[in-house]
C-alpha positions as CSV (number, residue, x, y, z in Angstrom):
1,X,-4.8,-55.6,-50.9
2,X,-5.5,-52.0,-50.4
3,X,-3.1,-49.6,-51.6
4,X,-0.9,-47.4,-49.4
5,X,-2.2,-44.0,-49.2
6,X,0.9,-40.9,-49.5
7,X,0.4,-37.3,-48.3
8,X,2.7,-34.7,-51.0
9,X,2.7,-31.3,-48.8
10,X,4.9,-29.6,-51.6
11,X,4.1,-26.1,-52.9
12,X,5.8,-26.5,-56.3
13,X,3.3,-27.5,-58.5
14,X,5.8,-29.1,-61.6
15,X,7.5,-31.6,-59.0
16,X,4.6,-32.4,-56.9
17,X,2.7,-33.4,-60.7
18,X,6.3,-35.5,-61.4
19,X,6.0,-36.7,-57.8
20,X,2.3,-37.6,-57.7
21,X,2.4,-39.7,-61.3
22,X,5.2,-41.4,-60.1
23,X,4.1,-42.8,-57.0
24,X,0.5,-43.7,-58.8
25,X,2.6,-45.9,-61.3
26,X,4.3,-47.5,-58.5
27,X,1.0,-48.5,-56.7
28,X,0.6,-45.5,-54.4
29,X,-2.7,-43.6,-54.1
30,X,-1.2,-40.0,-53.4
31,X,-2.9,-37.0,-52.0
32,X,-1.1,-33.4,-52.8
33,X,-1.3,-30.7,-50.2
34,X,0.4,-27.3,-51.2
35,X,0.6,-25.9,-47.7
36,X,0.1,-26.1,-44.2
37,X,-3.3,-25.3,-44.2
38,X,-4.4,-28.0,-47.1
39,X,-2.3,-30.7,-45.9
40,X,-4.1,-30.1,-42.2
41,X,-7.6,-30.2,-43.9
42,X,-6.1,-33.8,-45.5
43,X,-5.1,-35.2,-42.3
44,X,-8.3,-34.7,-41.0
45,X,-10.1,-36.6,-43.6
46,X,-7.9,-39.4,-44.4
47,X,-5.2,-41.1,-42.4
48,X,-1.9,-41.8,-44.6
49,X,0.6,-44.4,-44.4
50,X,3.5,-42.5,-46.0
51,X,4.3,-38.3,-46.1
52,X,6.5,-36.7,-48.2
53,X,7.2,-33.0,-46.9
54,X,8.9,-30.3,-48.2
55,X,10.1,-28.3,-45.7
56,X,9.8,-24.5,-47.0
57,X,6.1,-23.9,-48.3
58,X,6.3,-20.7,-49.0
59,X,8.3,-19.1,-45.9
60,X,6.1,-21.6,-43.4
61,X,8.0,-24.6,-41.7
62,X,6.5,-28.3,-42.0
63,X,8.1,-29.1,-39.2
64,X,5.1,-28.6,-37.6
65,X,3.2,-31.2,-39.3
66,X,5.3,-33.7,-38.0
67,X,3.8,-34.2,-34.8
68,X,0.6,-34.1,-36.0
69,X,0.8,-36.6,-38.4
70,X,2.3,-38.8,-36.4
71,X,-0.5,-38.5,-33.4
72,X,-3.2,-39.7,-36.2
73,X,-0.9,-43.0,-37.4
74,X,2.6,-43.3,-35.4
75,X,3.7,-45.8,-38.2
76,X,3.4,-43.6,-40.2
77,X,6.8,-43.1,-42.9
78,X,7.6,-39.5,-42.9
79,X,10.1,-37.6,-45.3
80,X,11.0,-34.5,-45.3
81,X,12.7,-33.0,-48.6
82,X,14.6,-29.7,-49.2
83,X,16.4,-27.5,-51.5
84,X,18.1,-26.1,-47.9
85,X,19.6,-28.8,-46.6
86,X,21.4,-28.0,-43.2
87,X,22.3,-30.7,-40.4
88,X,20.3,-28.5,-37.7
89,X,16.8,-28.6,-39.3
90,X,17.5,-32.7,-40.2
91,X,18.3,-33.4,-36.9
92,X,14.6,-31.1,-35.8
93,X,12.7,-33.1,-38.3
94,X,14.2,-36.5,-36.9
95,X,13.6,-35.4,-33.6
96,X,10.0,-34.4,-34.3
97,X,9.3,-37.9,-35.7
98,X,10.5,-38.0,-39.3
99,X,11.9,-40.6,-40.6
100,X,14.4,-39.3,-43.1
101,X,15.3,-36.3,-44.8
102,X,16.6,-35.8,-48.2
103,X,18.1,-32.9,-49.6
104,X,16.9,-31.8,-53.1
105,X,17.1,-32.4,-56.3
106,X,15.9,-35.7,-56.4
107,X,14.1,-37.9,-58.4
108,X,11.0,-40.7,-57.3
109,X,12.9,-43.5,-56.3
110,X,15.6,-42.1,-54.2
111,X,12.5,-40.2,-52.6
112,X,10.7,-43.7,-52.3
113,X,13.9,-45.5,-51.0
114,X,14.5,-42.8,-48.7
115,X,10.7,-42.9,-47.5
116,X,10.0,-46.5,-47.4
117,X,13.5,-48.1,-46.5
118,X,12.5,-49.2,-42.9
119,X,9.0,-50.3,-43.4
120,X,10.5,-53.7,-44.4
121,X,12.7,-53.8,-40.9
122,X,15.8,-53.2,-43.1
123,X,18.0,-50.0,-43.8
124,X,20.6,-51.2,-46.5
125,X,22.4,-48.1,-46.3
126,X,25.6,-49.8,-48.4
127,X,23.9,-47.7,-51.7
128,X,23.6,-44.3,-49.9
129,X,27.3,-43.6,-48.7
130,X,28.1,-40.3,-49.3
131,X,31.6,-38.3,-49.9
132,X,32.9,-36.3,-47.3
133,X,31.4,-32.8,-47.2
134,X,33.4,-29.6,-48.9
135,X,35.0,-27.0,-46.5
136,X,32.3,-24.6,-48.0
137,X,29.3,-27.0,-47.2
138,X,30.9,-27.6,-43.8
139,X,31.2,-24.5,-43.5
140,X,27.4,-23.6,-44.5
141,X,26.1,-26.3,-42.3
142,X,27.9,-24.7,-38.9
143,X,26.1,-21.6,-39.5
144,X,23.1,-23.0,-40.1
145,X,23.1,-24.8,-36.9
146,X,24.6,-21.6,-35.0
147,X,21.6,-19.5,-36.6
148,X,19.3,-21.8,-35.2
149,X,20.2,-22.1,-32.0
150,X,20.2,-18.3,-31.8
151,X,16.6,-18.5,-32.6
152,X,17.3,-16.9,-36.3
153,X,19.2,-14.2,-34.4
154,X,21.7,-12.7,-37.1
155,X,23.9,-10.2,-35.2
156,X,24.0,-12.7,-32.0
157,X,25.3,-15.5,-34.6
158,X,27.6,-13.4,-36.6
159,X,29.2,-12.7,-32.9
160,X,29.0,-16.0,-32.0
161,X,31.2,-17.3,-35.3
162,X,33.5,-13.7,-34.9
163,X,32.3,-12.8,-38.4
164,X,31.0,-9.1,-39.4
165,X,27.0,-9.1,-39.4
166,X,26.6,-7.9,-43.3
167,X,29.7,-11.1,-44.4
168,X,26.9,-13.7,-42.5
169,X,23.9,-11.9,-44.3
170,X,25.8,-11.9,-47.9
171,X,26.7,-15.8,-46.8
172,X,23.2,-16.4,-45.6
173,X,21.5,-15.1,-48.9
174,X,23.5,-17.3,-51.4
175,X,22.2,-20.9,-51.9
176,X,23.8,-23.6,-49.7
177,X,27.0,-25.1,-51.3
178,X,26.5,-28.7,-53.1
179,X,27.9,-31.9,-50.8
């Protein structure tokens, strides 16, 4: 049997090396791309069964990988991790083709779980319930989806939520609230 061959586009180099040894001791042979530009050169040498994507690399999207990936194997498992979760940019990267999306920190087997859990036809999704989200992470999640459907547009989405343009920007540059 021939092991399963997983694409790391991550740009941080200590969790991509945590990453990488941890899917090699669970049988994995991994491949680590640390942008957009190295992960395309990848693609076009090997075809992967599993991706693991982070979605910032360094101000550039992965979105855009998405399609691509999936055009060379459309079985392919794709996750996409980030340190900014929002509900607007996991429900692009479903969209796209992704097959989950996990919000970071997390460790190797809730990223394997996450990336593997339909290949076996089954998504036992009893172990993943979540609480509720906080007011404040509600609240960061709305303007995140407002922003993007302004196109990134701040003044447009500060009018949109009746807030003052600088209160969004000071909102905007603080990290997103935990769950």
């Amino acid at each position: 049997m021939t092991q399963e061959k997983m694409l790391l586009v991550e740009d941080d180099e200590v969790f991509a090396q945590v990453i990488c040894r941890a899917m090699r001791q669970r049988g994995y042979e991994i491949v680590h791309a640390t942008s957009l530009i190295a992960a395309t050169n990848c693609m076009e040498t090997e075809v992967f069964d599993h991706a693991i994507l982070d979605l910032n690399l360094g101000g550039h999207s992965s979105l855009s990988l998405i399609p691509l990936l999936k055009h060379i194997n459309p079985a392919m498992q794709i996750l996409v991790l980030t340190g900014y979760a929002s509900i607007a940019t996991a429900v692009e990267a479903i969209k796209l083709g992704a097959n989950n999306y996990l919000a970071k920190p997390a460790d190797a087997d809730e990223i394997l779980a996450a990336l593997v859990q339909d290949n076996d036809g089954s998504t036992d999704n009893a172990g993943t319930i979540q609480e509720p989200m906080s007011v404040r992470r509600l609240e960061w999640e709305h303007i995140q989806k407002i922003l993007k459907e302004n196109e990134g547009n701040i003044s447009e989405t500060a009018r949109q939520l009746k807030m003052h343009r600088r209160t969004l920007q000071r909102k905007l540059q603080k990290k997103p609230v935990a769950r």
